[in-house]
C-alpha positions as CSV (number, residue, x, y, z in Angstrom):
1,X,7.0,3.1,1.4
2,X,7.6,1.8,5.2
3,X,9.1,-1.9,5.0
4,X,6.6,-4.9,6.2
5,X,6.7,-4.1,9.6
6,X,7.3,-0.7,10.0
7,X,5.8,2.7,9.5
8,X,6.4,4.6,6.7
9,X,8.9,7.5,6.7
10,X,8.0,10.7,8.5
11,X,5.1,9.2,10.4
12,X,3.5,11.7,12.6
13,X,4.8,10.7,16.6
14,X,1.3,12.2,17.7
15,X,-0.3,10.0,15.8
16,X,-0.2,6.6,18.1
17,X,-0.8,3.3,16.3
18,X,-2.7,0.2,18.0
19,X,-0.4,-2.9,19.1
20,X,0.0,-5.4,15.9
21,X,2.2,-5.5,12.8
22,X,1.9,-2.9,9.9
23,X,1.3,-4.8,6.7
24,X,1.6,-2.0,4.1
25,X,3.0,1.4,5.0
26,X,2.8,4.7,1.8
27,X,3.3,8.2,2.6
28,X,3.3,11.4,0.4
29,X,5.4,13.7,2.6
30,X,5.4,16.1,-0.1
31,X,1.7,16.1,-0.1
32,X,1.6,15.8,4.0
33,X,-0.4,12.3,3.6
34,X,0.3,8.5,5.2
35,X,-1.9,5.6,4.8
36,X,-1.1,2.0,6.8
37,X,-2.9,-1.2,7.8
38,X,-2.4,-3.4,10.5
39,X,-2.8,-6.5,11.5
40,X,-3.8,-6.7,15.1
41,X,-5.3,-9.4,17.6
42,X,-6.8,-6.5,20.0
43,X,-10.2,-7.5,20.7
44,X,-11.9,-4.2,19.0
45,X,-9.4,-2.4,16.3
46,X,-11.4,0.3,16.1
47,X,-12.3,1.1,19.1
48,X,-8.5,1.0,20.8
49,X,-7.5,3.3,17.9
50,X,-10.0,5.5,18.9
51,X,-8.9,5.6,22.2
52,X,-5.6,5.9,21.8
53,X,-6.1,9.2,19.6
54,X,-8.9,11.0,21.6
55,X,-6.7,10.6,24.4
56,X,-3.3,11.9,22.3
57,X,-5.8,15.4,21.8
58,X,-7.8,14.2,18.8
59,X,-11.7,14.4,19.1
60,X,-13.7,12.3,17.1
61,X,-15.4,14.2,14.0
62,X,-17.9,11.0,12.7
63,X,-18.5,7.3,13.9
64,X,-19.9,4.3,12.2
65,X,-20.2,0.9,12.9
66,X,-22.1,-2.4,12.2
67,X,-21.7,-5.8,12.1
68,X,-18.2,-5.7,13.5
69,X,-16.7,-3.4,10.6
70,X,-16.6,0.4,11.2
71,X,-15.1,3.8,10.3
72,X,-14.1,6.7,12.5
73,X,-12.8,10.1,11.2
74,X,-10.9,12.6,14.0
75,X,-8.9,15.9,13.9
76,X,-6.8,17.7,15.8
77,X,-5.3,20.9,15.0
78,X,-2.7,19.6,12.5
79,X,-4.0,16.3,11.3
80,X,-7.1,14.3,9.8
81,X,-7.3,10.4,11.1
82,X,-9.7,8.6,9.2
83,X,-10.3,5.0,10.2
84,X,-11.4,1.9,8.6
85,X,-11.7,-1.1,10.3
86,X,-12.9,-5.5,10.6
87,X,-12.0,-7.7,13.8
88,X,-8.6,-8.5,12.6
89,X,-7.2,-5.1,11.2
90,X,-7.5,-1.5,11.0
91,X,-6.4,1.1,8.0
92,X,-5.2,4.5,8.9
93,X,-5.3,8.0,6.7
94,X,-3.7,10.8,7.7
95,X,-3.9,13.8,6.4
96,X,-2.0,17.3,6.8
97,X,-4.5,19.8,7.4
98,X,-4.1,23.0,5.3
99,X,-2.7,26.2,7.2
């Protein structure tokens, strides 16, 4: 589990993370799967995470959103970003895709 503050070990590095402070960090390296929130006071969570991953490679696989609250799922050729997001935070799941 990553400390308050910090990612958990063996984040992916292609995986960039918006600008705030990780609350809760797990990851199942075994299992090739991570899952954080943070905390952030970016204007829209959802979409800056976005943006940061579609321009690290990752295209966006489904998108919804409403009433300020949203999920996005994206892939690249190794890993599976799923999204979940409100105007104050953003959760992250990332999954090892299977060879």
């Amino acid at each position: 589990m990553g400390a308050n503050g910090s990612l958990p070990a063996g984040w992916p590095t292609t995986i960039p993370v918006i600008e705030g402070t990780v609350e809760f960090g797990v990851c199942n390296a075994a299992a090739g799967r991570w899952v954080i929130t943070v905390t952030s006071s970016v204007s829209d969570p959802l979409g800056t995470a976005r943006t940061q991953l579609e321009g690290a490679g990752f295209t966006t696989d489904t998108s919804v959103s409403a009433g300020g609250t949203g999920v996005v799922t994206l892939s690249d050729a190794t890993y599976s970003v799923f999204l979940a997001s409100n105007a104050t935070g953003i959760v992250y799941t990332v999954t090892t895709l299977g060879p």
